[in-house]
Every structure is written in structure tokens, then in C-alpha cells.
C-alpha positions in Angstrom: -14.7 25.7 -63.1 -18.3 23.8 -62.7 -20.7 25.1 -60.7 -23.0 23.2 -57.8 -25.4 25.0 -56.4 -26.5 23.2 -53.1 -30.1 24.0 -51.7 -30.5 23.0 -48.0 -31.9 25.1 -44.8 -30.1 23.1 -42.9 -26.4 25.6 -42.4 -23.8 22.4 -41.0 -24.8 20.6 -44.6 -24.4 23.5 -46.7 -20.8 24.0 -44.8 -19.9 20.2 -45.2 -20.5 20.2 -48.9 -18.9 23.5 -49.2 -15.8 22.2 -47.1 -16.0 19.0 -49.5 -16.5 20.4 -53.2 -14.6 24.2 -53.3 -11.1 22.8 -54.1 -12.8 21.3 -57.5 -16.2 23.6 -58.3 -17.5 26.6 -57.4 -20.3 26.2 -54.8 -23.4 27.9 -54.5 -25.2 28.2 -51.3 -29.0 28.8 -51.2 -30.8 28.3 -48.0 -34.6 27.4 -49.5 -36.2 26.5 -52.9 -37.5 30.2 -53.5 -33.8 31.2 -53.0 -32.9 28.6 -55.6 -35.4 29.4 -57.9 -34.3 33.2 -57.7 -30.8 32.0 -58.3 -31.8 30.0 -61.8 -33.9 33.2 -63.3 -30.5 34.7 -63.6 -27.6 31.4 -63.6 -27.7 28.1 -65.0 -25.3 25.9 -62.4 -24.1 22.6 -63.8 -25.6 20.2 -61.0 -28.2 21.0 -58.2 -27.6 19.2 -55.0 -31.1 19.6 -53.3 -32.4 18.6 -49.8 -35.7 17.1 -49.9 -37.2 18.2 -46.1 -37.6 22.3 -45.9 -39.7 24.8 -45.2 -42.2 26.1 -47.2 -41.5 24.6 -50.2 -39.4 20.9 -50.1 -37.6 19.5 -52.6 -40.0 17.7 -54.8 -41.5 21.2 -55.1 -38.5 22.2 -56.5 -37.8 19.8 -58.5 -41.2 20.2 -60.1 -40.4 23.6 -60.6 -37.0 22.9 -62.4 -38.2 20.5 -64.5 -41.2 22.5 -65.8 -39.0 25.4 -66.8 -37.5 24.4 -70.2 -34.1 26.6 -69.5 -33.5 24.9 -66.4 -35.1 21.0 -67.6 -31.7 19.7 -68.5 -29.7 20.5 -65.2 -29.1 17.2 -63.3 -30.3 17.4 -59.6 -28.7 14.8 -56.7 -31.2 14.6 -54.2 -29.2 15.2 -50.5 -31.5 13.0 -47.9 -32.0 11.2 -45.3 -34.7 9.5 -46.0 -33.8 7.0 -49.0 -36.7 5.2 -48.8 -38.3 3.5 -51.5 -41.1 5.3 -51.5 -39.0 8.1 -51.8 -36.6 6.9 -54.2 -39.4 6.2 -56.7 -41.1 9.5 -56.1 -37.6 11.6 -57.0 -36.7 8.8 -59.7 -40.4 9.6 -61.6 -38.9 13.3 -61.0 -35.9 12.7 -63.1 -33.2 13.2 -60.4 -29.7 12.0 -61.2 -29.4 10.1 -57.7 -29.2 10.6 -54.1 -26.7 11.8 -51.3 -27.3 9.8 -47.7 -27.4 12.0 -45.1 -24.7 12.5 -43.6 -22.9 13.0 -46.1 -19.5 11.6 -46.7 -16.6 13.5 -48.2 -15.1 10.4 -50.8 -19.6 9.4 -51.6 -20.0 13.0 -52.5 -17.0 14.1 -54.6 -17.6 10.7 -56.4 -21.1 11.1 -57.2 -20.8 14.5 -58.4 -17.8 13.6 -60.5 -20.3 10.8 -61.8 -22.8 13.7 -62.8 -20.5 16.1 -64.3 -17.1 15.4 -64.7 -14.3 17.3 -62.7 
């Protein structure tokens, strides 16, 4: 089974996306990007669904993090938002996300787009 490890600090999305992806993946549930970051030194998930607005450290800081480690460059990272601006859309994009998740998110967008990503 493929593993999605969904950063957010917000608890109803990380229980949506739970509630939407455990039939088909194994979900991982990290509540801030040091948490994530913690979580790759020791597991390599097959897609990252990261919010972009949190504490301390959001998710372009993340993502910059990710993509600077060379174990963890490859992983494709969905972008959960909602702010799809285009400002923002170019900022992620020149950060080498895969795509981005509205907020809120929808159950049929969701299992699509990560089936898009990484297969069932």
C-alpha cells in the first residue's frame, strides 16, 4: 500500500483527507513542517500533501527543505490551499510541486489527483 503523508495544523483537514484516502493508502498525519521533516529523516512516503499557511515554518519552507535534501528531492508534493492565487501558484510551481488541492477539499478532486501523482 502507498503512503501520503499529509502536513497540515489545521486537525478537521488532516481528518478529511484521512476519511478520504485510508481505504486506498496508508496516511500519515503530521501536524507542522518540523514534524514532517522528523518523519522523512527516518521514511520516505510516496506523495506529500502539504498545507501552505502554518506556524513557524509554512509550506514553501518545507518545500525548500525537501527539495534541498537529495533522499527526499524526488517525492512529489500536492500543495493543499486555499489560496490558489497566481502569485502563489507560480511561487510553488518554481518549487517543483506536483499541483494543488483547493481548500476545501473535495472527496472525488482529491482521490483523483493523488491517483494522478501516484497511481492507486
Amino acid at each position: 500500500m502507498k503512503t501520503v503523508m499529509v502536513v497540515d495544523d489545521d486537525k478537521l483537514s488532516l481528518n478529511s483527507v484521512m476519511k478520504i484516502l485510508s481505504d486506498s493508502y496508508k496516511v500519515v498525519l503530521m501536524t507542522s513542517g518540523e514534524m514532517a521533516l522528523s518523519y522523512l529523516s527516518k521514511n520516505i512516503p510516496d506523495l506529500i500533501l502539504l498545507d501552505i499557511l502554518m506556524p513557524n515554518m509554512d509550506g514553501f519552507e518545507v518545500m525548500k527543505a525537501i527539495r534541498a535534501n537529495p533522499v527526499w528531492a524526488d517525492i512529489p508534493v500536492i500543495f493543499l490551499t486555499a489560496d490558489v492565487s497566481p502569485q502563489t501558484c507560480t511561487k510553488g510551481g518554481g518549487l517543483g510541486v506536483a499541483g494543488f488541492m483547493a481548500k476545501p477539499l473535495e472527496a472525488e478532486r482529491m482521490i483523483s489527483g493523488v491517483e494522478a501523482v501516484i497511481g492507486k
